[in-house]
PDB file of N, H, CA, C and O in Angstrom:
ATOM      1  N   UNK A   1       4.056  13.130   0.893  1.00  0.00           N
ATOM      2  CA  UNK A   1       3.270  11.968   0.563  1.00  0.00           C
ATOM      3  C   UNK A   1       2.140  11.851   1.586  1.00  0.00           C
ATOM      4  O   UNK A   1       2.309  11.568   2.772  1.00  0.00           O
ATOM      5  N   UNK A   2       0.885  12.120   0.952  1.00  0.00           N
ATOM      6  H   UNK A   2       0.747  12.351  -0.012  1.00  0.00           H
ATOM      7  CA  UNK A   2      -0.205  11.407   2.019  1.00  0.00           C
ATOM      8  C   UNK A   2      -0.903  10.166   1.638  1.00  0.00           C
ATOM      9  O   UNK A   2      -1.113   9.795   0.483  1.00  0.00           O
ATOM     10  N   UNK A   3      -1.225   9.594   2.669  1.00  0.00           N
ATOM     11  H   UNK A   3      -1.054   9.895   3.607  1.00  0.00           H
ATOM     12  CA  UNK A   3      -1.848   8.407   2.414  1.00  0.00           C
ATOM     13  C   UNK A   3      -3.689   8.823   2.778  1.00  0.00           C
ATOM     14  O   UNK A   3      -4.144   9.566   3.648  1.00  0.00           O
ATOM     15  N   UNK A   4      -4.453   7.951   1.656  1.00  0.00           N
ATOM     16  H   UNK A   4      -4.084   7.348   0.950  1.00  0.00           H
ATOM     17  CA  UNK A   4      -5.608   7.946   1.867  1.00  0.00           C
ATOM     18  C   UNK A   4      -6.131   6.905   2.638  1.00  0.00           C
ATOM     19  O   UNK A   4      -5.795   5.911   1.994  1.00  0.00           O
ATOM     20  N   UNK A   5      -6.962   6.383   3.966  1.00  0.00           N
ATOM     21  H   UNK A   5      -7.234   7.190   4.489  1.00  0.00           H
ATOM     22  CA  UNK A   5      -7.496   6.077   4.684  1.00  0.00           C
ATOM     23  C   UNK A   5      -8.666   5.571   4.879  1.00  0.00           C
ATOM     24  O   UNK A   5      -9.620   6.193   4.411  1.00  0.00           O
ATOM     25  N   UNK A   6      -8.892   4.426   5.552  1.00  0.00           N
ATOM     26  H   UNK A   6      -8.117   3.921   5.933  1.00  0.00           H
ATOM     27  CA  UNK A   6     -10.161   4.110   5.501  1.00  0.00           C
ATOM     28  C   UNK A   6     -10.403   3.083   7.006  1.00  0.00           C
ATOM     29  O   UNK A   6      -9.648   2.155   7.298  1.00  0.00           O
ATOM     30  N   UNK A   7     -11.426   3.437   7.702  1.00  0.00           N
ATOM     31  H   UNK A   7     -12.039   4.190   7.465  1.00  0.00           H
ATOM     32  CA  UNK A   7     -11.289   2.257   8.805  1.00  0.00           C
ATOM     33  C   UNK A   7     -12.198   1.434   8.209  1.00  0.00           C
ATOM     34  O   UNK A   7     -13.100   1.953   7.552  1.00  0.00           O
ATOM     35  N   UNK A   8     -12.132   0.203   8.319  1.00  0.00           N
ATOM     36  H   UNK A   8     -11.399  -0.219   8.853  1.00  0.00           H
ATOM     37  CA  UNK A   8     -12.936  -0.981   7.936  1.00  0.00           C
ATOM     38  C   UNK A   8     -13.681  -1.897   8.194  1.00  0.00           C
ATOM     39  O   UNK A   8     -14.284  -2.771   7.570  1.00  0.00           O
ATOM     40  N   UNK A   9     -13.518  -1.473   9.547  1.00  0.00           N
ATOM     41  H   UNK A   9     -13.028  -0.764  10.054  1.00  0.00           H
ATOM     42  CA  UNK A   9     -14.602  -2.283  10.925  1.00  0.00           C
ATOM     43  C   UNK A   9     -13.878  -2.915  12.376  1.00  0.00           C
ATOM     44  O   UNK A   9     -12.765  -2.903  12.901  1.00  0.00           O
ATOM     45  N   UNK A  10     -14.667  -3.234  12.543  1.00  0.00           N
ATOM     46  H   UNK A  10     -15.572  -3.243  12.116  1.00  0.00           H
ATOM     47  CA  UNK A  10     -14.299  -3.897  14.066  1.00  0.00           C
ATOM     48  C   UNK A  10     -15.298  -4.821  14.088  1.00  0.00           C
ATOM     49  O   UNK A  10     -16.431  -4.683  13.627  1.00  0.00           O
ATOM     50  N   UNK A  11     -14.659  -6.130  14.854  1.00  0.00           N
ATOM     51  H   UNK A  11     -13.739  -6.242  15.228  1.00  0.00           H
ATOM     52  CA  UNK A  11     -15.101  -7.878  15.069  1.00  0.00           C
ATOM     53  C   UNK A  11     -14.611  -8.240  16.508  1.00  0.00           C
ATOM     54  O   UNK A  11     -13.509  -7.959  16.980  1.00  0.00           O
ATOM     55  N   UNK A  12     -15.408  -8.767  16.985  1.00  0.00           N
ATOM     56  H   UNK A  12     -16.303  -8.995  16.601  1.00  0.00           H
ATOM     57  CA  UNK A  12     -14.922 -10.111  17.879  1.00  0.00           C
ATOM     58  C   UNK A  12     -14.518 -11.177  17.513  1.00  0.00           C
ATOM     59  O   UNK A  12     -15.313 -11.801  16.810  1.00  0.00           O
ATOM     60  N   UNK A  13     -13.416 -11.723  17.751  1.00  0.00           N
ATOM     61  H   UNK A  13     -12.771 -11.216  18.323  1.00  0.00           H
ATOM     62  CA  UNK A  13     -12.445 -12.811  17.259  1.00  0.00           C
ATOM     63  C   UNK A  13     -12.687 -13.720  18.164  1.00  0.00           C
ATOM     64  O   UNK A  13     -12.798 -13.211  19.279  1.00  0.00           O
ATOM     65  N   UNK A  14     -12.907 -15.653  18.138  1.00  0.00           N
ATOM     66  H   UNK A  14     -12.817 -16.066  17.231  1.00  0.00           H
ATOM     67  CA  UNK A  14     -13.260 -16.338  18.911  1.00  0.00           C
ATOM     68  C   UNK A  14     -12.704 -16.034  20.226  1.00  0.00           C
ATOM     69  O   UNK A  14     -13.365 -16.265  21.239  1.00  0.00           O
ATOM     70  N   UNK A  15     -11.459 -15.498  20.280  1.00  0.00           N
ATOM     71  H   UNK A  15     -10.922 -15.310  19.457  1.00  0.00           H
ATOM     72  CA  UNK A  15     -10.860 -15.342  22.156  1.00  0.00           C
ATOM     73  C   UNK A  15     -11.190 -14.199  22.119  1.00  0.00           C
ATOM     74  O   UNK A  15     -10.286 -13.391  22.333  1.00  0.00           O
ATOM     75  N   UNK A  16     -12.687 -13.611  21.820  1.00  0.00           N
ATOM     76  H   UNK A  16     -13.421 -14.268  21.646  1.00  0.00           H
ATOM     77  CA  UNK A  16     -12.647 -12.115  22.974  1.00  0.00           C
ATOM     78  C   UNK A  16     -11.999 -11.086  22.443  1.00  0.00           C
ATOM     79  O   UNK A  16     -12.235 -10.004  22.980  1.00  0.00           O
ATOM     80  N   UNK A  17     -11.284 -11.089  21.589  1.00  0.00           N
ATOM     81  H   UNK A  17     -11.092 -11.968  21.152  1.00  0.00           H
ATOM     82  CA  UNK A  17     -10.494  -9.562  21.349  1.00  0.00           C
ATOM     83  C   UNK A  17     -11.390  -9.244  20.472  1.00  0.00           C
ATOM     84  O   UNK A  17     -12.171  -9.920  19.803  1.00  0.00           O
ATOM     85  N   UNK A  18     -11.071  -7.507  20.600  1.00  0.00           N
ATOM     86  H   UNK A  18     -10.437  -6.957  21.144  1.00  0.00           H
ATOM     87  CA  UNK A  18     -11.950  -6.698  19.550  1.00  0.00           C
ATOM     88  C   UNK A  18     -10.912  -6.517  19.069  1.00  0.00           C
ATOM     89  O   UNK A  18      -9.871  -6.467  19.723  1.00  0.00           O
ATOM     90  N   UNK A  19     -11.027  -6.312  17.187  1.00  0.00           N
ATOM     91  H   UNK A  19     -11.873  -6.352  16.656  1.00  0.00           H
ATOM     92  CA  UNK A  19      -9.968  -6.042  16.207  1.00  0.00           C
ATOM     93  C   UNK A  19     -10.895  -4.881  15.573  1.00  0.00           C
ATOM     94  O   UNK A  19     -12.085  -4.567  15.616  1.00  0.00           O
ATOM     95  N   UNK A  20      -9.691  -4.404  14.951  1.00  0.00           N
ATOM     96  H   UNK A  20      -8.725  -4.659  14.916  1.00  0.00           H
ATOM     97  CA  UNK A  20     -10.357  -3.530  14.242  1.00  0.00           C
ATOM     98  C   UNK A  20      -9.237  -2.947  12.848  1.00  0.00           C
ATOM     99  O   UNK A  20      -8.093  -2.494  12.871  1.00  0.00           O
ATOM    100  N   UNK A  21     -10.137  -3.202  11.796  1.00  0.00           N
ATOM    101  H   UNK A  21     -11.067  -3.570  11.777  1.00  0.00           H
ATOM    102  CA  UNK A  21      -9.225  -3.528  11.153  1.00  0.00           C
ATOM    103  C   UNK A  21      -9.233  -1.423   9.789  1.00  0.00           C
ATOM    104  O   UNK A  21     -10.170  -0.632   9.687  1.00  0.00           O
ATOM    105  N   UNK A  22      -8.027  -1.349   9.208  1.00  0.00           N
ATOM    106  H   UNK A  22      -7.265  -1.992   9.290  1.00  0.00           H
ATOM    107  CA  UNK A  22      -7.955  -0.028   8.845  1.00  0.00           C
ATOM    108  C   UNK A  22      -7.031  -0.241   7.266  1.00  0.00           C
ATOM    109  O   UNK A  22      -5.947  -0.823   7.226  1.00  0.00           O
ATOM    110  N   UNK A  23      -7.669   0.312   6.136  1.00  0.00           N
ATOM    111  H   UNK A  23      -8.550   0.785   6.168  1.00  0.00           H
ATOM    112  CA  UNK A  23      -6.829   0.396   4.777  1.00  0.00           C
ATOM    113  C   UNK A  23      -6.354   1.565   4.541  1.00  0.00           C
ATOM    114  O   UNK A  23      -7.088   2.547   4.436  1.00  0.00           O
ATOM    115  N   UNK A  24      -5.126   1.612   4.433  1.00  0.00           N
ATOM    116  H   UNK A  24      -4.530   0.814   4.518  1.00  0.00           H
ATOM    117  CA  UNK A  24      -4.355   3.261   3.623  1.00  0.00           C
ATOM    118  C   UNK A  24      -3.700   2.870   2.165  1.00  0.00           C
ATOM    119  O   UNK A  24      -2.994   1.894   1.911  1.00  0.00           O
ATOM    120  N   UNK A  25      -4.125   3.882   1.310  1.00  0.00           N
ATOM    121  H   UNK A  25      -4.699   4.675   1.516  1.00  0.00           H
ATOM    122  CA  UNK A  25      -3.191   4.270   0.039  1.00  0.00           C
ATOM    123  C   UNK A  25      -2.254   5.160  -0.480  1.00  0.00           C
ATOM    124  O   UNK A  25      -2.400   6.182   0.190  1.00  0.00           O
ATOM    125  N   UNK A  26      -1.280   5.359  -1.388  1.00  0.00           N
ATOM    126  H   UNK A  26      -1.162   4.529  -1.932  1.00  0.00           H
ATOM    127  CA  UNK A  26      -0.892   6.408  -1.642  1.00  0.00           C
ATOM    128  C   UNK A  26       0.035   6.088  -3.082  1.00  0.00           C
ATOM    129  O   UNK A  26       1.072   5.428  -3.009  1.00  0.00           O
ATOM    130  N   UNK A  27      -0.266   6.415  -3.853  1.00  0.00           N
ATOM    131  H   UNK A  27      -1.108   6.951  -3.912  1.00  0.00           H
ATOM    132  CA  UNK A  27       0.933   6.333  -5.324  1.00  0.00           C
ATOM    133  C   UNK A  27       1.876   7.204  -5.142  1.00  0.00           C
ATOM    134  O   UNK A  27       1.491   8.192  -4.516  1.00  0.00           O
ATOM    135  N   UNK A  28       3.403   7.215  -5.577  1.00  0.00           N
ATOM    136  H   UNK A  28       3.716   6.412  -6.086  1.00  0.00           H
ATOM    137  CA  UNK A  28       4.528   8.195  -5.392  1.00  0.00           C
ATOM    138  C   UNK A  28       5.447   7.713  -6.966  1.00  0.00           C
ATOM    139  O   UNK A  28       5.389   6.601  -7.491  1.00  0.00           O
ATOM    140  N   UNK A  29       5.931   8.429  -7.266  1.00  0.00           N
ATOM    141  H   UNK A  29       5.978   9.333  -6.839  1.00  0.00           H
ATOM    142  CA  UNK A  29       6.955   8.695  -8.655  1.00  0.00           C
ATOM    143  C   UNK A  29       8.600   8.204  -7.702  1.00  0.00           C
ATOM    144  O   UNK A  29       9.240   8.726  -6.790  1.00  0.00           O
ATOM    145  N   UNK A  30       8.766   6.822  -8.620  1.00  0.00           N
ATOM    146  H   UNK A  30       8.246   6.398  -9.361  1.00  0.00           H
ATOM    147  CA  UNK A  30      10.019   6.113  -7.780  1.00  0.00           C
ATOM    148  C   UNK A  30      11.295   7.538  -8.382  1.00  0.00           C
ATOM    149  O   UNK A  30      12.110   7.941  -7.553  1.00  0.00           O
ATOM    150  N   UNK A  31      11.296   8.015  -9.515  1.00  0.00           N
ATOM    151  H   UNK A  31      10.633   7.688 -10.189  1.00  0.00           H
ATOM    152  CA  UNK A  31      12.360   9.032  -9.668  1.00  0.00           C
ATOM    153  C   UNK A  31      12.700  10.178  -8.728  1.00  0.00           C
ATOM    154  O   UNK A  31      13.737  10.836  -8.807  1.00  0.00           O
ATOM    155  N   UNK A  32      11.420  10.417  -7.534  1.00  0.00           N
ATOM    156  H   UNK A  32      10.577   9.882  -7.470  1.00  0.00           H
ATOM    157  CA  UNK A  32      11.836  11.108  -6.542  1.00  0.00           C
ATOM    158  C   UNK A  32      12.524  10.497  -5.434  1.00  0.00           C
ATOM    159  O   UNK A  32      12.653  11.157  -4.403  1.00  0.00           O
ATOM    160  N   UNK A  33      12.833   9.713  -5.482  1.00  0.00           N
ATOM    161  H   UNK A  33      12.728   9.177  -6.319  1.00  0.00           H
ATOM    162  CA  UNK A  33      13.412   8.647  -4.634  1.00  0.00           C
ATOM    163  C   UNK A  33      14.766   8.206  -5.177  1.00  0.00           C
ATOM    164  O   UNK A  33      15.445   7.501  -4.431  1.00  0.00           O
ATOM    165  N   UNK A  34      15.360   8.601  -6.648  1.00  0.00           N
ATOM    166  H   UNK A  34      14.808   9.175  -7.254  1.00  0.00           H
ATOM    167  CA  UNK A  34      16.326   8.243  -7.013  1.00  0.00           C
ATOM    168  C   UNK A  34      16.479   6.719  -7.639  1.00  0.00           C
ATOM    169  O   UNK A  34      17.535   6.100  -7.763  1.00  0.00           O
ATOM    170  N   UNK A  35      15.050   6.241  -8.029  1.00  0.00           N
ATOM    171  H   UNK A  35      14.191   6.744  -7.928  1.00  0.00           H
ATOM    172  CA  UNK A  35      14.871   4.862  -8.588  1.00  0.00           C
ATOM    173  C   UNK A  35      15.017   5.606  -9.762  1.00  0.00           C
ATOM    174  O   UNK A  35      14.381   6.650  -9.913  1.00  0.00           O
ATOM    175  N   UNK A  36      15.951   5.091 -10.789  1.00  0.00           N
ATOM    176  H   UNK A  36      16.468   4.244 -10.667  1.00  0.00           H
ATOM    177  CA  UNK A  36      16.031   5.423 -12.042  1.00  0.00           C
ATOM    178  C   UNK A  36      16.021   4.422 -13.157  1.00  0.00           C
ATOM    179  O   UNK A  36      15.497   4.471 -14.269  1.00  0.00           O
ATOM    180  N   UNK A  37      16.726   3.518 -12.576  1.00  0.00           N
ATOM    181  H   UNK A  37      17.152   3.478 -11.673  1.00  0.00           H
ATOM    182  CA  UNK A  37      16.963   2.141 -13.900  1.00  0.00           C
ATOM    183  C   UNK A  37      15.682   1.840 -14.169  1.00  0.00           C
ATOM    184  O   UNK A  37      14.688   1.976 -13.455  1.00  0.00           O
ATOM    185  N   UNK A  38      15.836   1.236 -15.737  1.00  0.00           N
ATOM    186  H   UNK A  38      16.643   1.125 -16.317  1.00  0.00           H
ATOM    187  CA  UNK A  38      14.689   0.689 -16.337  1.00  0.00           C
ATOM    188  C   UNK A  38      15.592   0.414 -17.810  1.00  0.00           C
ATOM    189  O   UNK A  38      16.520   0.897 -18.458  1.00  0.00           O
ATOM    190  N   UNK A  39      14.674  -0.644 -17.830  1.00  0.00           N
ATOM    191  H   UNK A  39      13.919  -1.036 -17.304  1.00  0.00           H
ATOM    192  CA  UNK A  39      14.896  -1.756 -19.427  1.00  0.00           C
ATOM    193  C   UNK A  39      13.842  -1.447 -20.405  1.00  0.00           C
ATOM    194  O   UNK A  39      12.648  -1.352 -20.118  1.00  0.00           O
ATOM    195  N   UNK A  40      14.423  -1.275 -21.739  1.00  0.00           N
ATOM    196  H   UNK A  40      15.393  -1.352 -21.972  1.00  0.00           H
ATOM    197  CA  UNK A  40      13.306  -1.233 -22.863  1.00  0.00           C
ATOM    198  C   UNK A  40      13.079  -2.912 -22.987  1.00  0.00           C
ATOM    199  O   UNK A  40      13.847  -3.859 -22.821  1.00  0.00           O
ATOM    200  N   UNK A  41      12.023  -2.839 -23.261  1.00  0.00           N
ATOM    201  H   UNK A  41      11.399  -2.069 -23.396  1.00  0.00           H
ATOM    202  CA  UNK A  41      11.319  -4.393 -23.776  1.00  0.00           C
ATOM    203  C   UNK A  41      11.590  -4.532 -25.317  1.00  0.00           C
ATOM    204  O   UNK A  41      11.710  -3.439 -25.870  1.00  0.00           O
ATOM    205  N   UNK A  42      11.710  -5.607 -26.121  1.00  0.00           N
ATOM    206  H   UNK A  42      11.612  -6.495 -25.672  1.00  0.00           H
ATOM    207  CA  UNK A  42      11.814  -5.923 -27.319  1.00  0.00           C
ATOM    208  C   UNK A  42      10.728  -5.329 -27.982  1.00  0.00           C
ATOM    209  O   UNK A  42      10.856  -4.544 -28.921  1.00  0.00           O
ATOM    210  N   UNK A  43       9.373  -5.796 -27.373  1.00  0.00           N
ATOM    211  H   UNK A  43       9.268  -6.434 -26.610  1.00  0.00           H
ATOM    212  CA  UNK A  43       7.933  -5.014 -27.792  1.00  0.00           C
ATOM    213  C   UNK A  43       7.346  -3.347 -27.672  1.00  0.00           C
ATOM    214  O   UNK A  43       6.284  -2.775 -27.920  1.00  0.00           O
ATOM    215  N   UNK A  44       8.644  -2.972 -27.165  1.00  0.00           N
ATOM    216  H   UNK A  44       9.507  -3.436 -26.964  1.00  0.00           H
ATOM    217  CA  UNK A  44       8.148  -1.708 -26.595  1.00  0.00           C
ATOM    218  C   UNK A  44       7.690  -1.755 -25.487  1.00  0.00           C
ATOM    219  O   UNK A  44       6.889  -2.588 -25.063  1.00  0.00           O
ATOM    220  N   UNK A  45       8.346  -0.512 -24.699  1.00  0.00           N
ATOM    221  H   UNK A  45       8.997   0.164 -25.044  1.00  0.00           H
ATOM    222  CA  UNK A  45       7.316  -0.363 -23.281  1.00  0.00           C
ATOM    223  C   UNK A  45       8.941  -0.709 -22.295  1.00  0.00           C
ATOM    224  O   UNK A  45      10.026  -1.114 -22.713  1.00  0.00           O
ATOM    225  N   UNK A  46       8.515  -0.357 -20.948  1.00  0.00           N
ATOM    226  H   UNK A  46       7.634  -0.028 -20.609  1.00  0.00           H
ATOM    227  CA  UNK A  46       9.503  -0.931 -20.065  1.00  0.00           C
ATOM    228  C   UNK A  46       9.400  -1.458 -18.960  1.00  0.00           C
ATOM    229  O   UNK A  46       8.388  -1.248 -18.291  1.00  0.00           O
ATOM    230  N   UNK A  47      10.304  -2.181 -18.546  1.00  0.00           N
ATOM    231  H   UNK A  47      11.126  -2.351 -19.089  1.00  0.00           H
ATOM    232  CA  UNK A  47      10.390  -3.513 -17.528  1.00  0.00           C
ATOM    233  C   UNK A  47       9.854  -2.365 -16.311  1.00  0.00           C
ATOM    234  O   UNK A  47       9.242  -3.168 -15.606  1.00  0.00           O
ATOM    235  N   UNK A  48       9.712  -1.251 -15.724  1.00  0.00           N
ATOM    236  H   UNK A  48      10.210  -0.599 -16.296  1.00  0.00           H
ATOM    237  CA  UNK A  48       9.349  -0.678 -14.347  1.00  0.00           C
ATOM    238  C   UNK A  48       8.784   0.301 -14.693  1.00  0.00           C
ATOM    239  O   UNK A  48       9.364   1.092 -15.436  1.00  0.00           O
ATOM    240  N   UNK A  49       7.526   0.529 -14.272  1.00  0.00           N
ATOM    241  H   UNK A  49       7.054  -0.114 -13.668  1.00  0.00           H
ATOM    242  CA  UNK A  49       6.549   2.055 -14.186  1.00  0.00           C
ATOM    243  C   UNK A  49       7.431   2.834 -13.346  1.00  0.00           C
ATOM    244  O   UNK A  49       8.326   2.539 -12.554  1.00  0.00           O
ATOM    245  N   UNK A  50       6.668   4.434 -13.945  1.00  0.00           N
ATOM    246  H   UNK A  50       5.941   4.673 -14.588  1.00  0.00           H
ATOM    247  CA  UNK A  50       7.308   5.537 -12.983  1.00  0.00           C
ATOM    248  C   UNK A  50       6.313   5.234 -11.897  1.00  0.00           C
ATOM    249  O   UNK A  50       6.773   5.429 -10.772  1.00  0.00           O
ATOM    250  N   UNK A  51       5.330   4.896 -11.930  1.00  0.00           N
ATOM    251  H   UNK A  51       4.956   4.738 -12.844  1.00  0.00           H
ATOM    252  CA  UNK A  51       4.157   4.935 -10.827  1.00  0.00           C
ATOM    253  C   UNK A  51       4.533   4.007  -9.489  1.00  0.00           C
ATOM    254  O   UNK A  51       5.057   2.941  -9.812  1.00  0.00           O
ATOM    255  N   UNK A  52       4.413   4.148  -8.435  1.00  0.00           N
ATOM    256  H   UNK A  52       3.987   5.014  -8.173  1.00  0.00           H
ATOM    257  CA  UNK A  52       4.540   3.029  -7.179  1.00  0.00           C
ATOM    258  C   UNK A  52       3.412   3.252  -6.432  1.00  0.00           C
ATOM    259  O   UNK A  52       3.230   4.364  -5.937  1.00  0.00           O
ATOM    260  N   UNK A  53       2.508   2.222  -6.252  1.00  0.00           N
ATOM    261  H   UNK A  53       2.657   1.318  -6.654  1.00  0.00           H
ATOM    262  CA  UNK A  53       1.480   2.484  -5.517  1.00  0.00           C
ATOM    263  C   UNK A  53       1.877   1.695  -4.118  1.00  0.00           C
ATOM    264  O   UNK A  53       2.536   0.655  -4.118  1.00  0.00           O
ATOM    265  N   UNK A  54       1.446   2.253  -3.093  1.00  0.00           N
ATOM    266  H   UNK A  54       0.911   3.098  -3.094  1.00  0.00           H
ATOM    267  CA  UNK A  54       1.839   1.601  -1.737  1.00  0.00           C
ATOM    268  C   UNK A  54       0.354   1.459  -1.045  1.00  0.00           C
ATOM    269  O   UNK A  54      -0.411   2.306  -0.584  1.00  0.00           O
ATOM    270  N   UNK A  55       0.279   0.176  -1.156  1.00  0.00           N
ATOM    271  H   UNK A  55       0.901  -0.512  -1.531  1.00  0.00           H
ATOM    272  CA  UNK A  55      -1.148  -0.283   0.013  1.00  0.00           C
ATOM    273  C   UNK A  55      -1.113  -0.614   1.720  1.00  0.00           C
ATOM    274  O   UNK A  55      -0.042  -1.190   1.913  1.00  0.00           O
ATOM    275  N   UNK A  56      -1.434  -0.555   2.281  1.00  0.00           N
ATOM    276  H   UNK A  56      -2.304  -0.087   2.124  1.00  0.00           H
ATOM    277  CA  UNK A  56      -1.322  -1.114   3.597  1.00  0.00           C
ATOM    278  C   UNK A  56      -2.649  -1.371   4.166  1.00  0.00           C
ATOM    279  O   UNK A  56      -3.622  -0.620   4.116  1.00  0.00           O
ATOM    280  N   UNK A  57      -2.553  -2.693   4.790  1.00  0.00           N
ATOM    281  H   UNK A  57      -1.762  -3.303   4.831  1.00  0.00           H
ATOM    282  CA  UNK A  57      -3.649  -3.488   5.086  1.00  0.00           C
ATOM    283  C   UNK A  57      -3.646  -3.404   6.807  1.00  0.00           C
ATOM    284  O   UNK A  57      -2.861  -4.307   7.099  1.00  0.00           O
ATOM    285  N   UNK A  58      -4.041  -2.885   7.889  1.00  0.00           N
ATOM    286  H   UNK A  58      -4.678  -2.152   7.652  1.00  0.00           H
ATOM    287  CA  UNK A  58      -3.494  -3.214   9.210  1.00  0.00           C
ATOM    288  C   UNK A  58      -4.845  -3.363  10.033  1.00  0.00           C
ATOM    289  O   UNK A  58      -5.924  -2.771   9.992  1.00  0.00           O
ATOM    290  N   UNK A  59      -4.277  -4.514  10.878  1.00  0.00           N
ATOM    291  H   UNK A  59      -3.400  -4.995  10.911  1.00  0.00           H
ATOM    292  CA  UNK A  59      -5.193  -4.630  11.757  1.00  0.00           C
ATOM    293  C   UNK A  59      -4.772  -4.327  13.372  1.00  0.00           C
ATOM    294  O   UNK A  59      -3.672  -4.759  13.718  1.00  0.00           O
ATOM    295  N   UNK A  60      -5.465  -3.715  14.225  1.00  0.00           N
ATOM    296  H   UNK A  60      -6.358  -3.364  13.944  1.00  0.00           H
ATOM    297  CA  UNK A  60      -4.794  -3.516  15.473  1.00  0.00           C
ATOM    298  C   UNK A  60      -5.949  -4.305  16.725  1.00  0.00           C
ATOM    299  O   UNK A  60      -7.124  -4.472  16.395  1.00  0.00           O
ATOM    300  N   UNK A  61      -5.586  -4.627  17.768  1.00  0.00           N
ATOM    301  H   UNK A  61      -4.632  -4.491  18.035  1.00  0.00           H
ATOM    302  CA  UNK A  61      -5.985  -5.631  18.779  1.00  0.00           C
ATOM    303  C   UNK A  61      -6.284  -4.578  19.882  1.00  0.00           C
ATOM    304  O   UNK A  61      -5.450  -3.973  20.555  1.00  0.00           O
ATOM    305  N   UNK A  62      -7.918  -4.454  19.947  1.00  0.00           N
ATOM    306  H   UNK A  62      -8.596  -4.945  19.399  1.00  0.00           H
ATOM    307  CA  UNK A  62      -7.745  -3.383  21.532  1.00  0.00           C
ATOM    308  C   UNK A  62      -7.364  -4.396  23.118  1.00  0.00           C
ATOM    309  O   UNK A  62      -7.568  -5.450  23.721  1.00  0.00           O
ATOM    310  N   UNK A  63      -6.653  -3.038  23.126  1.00  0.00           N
ATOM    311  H   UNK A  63      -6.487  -2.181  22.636  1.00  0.00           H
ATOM    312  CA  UNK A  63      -5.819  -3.715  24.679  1.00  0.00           C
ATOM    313  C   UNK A  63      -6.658  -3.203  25.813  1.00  0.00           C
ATOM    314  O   UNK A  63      -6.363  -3.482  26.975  1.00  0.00           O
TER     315      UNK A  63
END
C-alpha cells in the first residue's frame, strides 16, 4: 500500500509556532484484509464497497 502525498504549507499561528501542515491518500480492497461481510439491499446494490479509501489530514509543530 502506498500513500499519495502532498505538503500543504506552512503558517505562523498567533503563539509563534510554525505549522506545517501535509495530506496523504491511498484506496485498498477491504477483502485483502479479510473484510468480507456484506448485505444485499432490497433495491439492489450492497450495504459496503469493496473500495476503502484512507485520507489523512496531519499537521506537525516545528520544535
Amino acid at each position: 500500500m502506498a500513500l499519495r502525498g502532498s505538503f500543504r504549507g506552512e503558517n505562523t499561528d498567533p503563539w509563534g509556532n510554525v505549522r506545517a501542515g501535509f495530506s496523504a491518500s491511498t484506496t485498498i480492497n477491504r477483502h485483502d484484509y479479510g473484510l468480507s461481510w456484506n448485505k444485499a439491499l432490497e433495491t439492489g446494490g450492497f450495504v459496503v464497497g469493496d473500495d476503502v479509501t484512507i485520507r489523512l489530514e496531519i499537521q506537525g509543530i516545528r520544535q
